[in-house]
FINUDREN-519284 format. One record per residue (C-alpha): residue in one letter; x, y, z. Coordinates in nm, 2 decimals. Example, Ala and Ser with C-alpha at 12.3 -4.5 7.8 and 13.67 -1.06 7.14 Angstrom:
2
+---+--------+--------+--------+
: r :      u :      v :      w :
+---+--------+--------+--------+
: A :   1.23 :  -0.45 :   0.78 :
: S :   1.37 :  -0.11 :   0.71 :
+---+--------+--------+--------+
***
This chain:
128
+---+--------+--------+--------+
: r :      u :      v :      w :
+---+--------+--------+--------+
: X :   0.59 :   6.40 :   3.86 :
: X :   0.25 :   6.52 :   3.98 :
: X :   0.11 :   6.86 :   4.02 :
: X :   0.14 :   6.89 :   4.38 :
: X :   0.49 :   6.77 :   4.38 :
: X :   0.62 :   7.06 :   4.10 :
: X :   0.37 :   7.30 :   4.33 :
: X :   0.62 :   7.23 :   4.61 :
: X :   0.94 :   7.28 :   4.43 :
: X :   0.79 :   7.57 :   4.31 :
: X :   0.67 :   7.69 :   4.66 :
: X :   1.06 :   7.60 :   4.80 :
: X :   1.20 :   7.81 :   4.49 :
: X :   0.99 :   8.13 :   4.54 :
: X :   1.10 :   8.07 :   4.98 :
: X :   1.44 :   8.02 :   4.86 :
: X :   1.47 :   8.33 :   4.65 :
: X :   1.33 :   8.54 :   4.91 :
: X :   1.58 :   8.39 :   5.17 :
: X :   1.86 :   8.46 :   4.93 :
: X :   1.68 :   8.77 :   4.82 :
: X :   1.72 :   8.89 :   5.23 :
: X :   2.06 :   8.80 :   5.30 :
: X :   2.20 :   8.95 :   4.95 :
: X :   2.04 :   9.30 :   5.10 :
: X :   2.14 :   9.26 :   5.42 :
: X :   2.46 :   8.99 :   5.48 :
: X :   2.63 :   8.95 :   5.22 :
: X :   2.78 :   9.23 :   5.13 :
: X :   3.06 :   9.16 :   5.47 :
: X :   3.12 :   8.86 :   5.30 :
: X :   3.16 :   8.88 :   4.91 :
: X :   3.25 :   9.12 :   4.68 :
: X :   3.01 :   9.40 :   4.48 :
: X :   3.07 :   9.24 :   4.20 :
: X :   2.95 :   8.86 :   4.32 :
: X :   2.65 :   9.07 :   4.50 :
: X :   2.53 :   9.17 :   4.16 :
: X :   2.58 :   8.83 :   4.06 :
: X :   2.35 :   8.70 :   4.28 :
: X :   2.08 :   8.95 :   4.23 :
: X :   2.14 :   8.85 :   3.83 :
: X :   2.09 :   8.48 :   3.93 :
: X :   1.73 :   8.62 :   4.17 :
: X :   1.58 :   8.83 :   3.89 :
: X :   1.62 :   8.49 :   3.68 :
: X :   1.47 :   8.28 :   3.98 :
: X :   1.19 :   8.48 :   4.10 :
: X :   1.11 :   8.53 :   3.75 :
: X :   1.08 :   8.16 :   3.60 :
: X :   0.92 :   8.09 :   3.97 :
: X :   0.62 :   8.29 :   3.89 :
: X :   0.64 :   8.20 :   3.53 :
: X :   0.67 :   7.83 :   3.63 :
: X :   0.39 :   7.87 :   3.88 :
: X :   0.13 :   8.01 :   3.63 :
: X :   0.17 :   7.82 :   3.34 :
: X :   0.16 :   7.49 :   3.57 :
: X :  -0.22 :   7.63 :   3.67 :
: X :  -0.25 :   7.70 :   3.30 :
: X :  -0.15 :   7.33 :   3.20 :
: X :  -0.44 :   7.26 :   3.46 :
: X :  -0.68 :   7.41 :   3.24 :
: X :  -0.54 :   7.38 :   2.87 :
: X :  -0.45 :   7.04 :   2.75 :
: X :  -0.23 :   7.16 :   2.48 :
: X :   0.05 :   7.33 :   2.73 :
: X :   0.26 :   7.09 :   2.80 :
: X :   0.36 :   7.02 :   3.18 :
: X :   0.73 :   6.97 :   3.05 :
: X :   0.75 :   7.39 :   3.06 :
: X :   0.76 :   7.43 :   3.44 :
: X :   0.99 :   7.15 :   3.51 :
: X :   1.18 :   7.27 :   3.28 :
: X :   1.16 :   7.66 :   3.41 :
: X :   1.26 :   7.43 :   3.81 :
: X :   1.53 :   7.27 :   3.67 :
: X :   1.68 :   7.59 :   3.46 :
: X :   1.64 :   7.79 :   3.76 :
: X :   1.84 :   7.50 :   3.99 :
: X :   2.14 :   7.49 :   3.70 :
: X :   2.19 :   7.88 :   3.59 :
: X :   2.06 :   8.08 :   3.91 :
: X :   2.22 :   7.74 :   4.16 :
: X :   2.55 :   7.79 :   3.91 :
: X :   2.54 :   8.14 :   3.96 :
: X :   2.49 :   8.12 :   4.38 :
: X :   2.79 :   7.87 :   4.39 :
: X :   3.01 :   8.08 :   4.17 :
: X :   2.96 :   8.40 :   4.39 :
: X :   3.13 :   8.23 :   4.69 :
: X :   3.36 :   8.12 :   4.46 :
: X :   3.70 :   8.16 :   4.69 :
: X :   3.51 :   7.93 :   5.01 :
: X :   3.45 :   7.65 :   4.79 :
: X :   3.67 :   7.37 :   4.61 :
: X :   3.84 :   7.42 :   4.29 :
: X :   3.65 :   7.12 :   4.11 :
: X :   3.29 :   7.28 :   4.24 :
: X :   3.39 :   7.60 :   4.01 :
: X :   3.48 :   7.41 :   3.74 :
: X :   3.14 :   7.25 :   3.73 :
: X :   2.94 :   7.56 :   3.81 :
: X :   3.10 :   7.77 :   3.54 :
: X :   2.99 :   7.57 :   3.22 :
: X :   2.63 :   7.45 :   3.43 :
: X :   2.50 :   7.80 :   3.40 :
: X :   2.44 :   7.83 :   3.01 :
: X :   2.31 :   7.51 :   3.01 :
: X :   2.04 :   7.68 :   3.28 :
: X :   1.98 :   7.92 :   3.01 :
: X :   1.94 :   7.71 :   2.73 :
: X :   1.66 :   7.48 :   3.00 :
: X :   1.47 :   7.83 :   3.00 :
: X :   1.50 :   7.91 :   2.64 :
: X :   1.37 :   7.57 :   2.54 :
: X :   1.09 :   7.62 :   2.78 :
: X :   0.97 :   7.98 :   2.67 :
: X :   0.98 :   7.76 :   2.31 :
: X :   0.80 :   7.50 :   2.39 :
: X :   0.48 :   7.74 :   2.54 :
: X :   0.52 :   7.93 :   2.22 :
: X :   0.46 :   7.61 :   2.00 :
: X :   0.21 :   7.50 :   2.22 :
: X :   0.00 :   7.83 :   2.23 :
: X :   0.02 :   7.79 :   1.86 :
: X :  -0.14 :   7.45 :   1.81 :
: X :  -0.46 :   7.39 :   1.76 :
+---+--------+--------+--------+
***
């Protein structure tokens, strides 16, 4: 995948969590409970986060050959299964039964794509 393409993903994650970021403050709350409204703001601290993490360190891999451009699509894709996982499971009674019992075991595997990340820029800043 090239540059410009994980820019854009990046770009439709950060428009996305400040879509989701509006209508948690100011919709949501007549439609889900408190507790699924913490939820999602759980699942937007971890999305805008990785966002700007994956953002920066794709300019870094620009500049550094020895950081790896597997760390931001990583960061894109943990954000789309634990922070996506999360968003499904907060509107958990509108959608079908089998959708939940998808989303439910997705999101530590979201966790585990940003762990692996963070791991990977750690080895990487260590190499010489």
């Amino acid at each position: 995948m090239k540059h410009n393409k994980i820019l854009a993903i990046i770009a439709l994650s950060g428009f996305l969590s400040v879509m989701i970021g509006a209508m948690a403050a100011h919709w949501l709350d007549d439609i889900i409970d408190e507790q699924a409204i913490k939820n999602i703001e759980t699942a937007l601290l971890f999305q805008i986060f990785h966002t700007l993490s994956a953002l920066i360190i794709l300019l870094l891999c620009l500049q550094y050959k020895n950081i790896s451009i597997i760390i931001p699509k990583l960061m894109l894709f943990g954000i789309l299964l634990f922070s996506g996982s999360i968003y499904l499971l907060a509107f958990s009674e509108y959608i079908p039964s089998f959708v939940r019992g998808i989303a439910g075991p997705v999101t530590p595997v979201g966790g585990i794509l940003f762990l692996v990340a963070w791991g990977i820029l750690l080895f990487n800043s260590l190499k010489k």
